[in-house]
N, C-alpha and C positions, 0 to 999 in steps of 0.2 A: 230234442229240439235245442238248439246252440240259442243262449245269451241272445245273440242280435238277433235272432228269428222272432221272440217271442214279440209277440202285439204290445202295443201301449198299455198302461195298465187304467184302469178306470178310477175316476173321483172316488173318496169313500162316502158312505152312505149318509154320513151325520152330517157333512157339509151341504146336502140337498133339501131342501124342500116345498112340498108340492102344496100350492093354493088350487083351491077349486073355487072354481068361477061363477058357472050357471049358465054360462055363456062359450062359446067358439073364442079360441085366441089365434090372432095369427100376428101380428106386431103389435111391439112393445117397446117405450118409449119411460124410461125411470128419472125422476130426481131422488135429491136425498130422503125429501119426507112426500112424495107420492110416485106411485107407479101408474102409468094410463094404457091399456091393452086395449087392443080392437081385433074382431073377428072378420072373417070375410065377408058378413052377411052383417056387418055395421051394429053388431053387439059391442058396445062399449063398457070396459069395467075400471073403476080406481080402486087401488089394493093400497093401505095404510102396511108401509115395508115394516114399520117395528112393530105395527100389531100383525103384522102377516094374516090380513084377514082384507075381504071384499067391503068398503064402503061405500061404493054404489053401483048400479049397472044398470041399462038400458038398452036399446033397440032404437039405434040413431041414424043409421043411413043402410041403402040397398046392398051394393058391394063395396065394400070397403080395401081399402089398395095399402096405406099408410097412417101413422099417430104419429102426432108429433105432441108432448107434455111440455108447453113453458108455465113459468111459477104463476101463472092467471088463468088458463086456459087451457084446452084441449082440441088441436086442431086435427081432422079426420080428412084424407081424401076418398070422394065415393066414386068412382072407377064409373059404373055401370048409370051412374045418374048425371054424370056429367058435372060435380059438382064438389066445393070444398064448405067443409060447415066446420063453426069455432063451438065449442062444449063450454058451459060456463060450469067449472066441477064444483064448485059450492050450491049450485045449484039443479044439477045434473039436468039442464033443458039446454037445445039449441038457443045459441045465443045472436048467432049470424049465418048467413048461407049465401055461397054466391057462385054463380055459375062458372064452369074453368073444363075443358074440352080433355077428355080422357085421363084427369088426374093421374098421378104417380107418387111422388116422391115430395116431402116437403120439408122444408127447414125455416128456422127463423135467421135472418139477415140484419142486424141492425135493428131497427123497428118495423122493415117492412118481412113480408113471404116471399121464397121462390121455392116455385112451383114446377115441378116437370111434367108437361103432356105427353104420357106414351103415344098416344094417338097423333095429337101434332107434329112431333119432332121436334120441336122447342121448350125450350124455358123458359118460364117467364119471374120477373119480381112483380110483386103485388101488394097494393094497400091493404091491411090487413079488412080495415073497418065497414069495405064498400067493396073488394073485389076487384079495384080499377085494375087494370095491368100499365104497372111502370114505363118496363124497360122489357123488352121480348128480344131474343137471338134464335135465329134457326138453326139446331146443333144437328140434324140429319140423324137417321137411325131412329131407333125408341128411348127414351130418356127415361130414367128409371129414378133409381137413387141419387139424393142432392147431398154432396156434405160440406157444412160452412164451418171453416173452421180459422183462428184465429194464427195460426203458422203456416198457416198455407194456403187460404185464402177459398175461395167460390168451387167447387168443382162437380160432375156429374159424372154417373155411370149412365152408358151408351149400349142398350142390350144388342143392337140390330148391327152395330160397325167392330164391337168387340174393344171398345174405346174406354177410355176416363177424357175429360176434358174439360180445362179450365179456364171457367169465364171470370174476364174482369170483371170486380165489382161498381167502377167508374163509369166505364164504357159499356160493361155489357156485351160483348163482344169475345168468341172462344180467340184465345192467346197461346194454347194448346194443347196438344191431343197426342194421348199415348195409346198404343194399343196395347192390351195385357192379356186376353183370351176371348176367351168362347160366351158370350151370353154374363155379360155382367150383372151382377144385383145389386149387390152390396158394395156398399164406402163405410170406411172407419179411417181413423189418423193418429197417429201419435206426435211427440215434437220432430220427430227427425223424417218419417214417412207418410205413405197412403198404402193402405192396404183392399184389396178389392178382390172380392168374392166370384169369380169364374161360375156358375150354374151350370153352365153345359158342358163344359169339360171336366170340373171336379178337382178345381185348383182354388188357390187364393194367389195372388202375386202381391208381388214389396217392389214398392213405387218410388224410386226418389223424385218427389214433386222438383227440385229445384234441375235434373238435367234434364229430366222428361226420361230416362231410362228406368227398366223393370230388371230389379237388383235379384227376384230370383223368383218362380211358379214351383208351387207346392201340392201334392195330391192330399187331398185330406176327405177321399172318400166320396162317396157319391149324393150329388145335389146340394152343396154348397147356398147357404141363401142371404145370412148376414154374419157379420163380424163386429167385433171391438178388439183393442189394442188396450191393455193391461199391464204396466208395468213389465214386459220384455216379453209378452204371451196377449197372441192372436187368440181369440173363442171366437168359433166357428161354429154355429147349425148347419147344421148335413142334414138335411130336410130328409133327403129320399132314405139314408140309411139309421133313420130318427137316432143322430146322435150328437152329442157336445164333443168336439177337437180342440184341444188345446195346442197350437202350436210356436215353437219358441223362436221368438221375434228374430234373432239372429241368425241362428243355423236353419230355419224353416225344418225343424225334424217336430215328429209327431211328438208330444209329451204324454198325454193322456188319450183317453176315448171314451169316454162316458155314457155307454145305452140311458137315452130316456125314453125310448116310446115305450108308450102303452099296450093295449089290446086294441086299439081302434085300427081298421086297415083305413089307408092314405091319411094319417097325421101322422106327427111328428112335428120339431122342433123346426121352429120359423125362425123370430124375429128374435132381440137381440138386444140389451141395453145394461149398461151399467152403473150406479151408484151407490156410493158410499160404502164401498167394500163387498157388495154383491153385485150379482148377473141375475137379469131378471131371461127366461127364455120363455117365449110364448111358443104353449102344445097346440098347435092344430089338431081339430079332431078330438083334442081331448078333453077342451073346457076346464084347462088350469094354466097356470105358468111356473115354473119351477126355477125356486132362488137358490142360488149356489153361493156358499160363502164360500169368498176367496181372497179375505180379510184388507 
């Protein structure tokens, strides 16, 4: 086998390690000093990242779609209940609950939510405290992943048009729409791009938000489902072939490939977040999340 045949070579072993849950992970959402995972089935857990150990966990919604961790709270979308609840983590109980039509995607905005209905086709912004809905725009297709990000402003993956598309944050209203592939999931961003996870095809693409053009689609293996953007390096979950890609932000070539599944059939590596020098991945299937130091 020639040099350029041989495969990526994988993480080493000391930079990994696996918390056990008690619970199903499927997203995962890290600050510095807490990580907040959710399961499909609305198992919620907080992992203390420098004790690397589970500080609490419960049984908080039906299905669970989305986590979002801000420094107060823990906000969950439950898919199957119709509904988004806020987690108070100091006191692991529901603290609010309010109705929102086939949840997805959720980010914090300022002081208020927006919120993506796969089901409706729109996004909305939202009071946090009561649920009202803001400011609503019909984006067409399925609306999945929202990312708010301060260099680039509002934007959403569109699974059903194969879109990214960005909404004013004044108006509310899509200003626009790029198309990048097949069945979008994921958004992440750095200061200069948007990066956006392909599902159905088994790409990720690099986005310059500022012409609306997609700078280049990258194969990174099968089932593609979230992303972050890492000092010059894409981390990708490859859900279907439960594995960690590292891909390099510029030339979009493979760097790594890092088997994490387990023994469980249909898990593998979901969701996806990073802080303070680690990657938090949540195992579907496997009732752990595994931290990678990547300093």
């Amino acid at each position: 086998m020639a040099l350029s045949d041989r495969p990526p070579p994988a993480l080493s072993g000391d930079l990994l390690r696996r918390v056990v849950l008690g619970a199903d992970a499927k997203f995962v959402d890290a600050l510095d000093d807490s990580v907040a995972v959710v399961g499909a089935f609305g198992e919620v857990s907080l992992v203390d990242p420098e004790m690397n150990s589970v500080v609490a966990n419960g049984n908080i919604a039906d299905r669970a779609t989305r986590v979002l961790r801000t420094p107060t709270s823990v906000w969950l979308t439950d898919y199957k209940d119709n509904e988004v609840l806020q987690v108070d983590p100091s006191t692991d109980t529901v603290a609010t609950t309010f109705a929102f039509v086939g949840p997805d995607g959720i980010e914090k905005d300022g002081i208020s939510l927006v919120i993506a209905s796969f089901d409706g086709g729109s996004v909305a912004r939202v009071q946090p405290d009561n649920g009202n809905v803001l400011q609503l725009v019909d984006v067409g297709g399925k609306p999945t992943a929202i990312l708010s990000s301060e260099a680039h402003g509002l934007w959403v993956a569109v699974f059903g048009s194969g879109e990214v598309a960005k909404i004013n944050r004044e108006s509310f209203e899509i200003v626009q729409r790029v198309i990048v592939g097949q069945g979008p999931v994921g958004l992440a961003a750095d200061a200069t791009h948007l990066w956006v996870a392909n599902h159905d095809e088994n790409t990720i693409a690099k986005v310059d938000p500022l012409s609306g053009e997609v700078v280049w689609t990258a194969v990174v293996r099968n089932g593609p489902t979230e992303l972050v953007s890492v000092d010059g390096s894409v981390w990708v979950t490859v859900t279907d072939d439960g594995a960690l890609v590292e891909v390099d932000a510029e030339s979009g070539e493979i760097r790594t490939t890092t088997p994490l599944r387990g023994s469980s059939a249909g898990g593998g590596p979901t969701g996806i977040s990073y802080a303070d020098g680690w990657l938090w991945v949540a195992m579907q299937g496997e009732q752990s999340v595994v931290r990678v130091d990547i300093g």
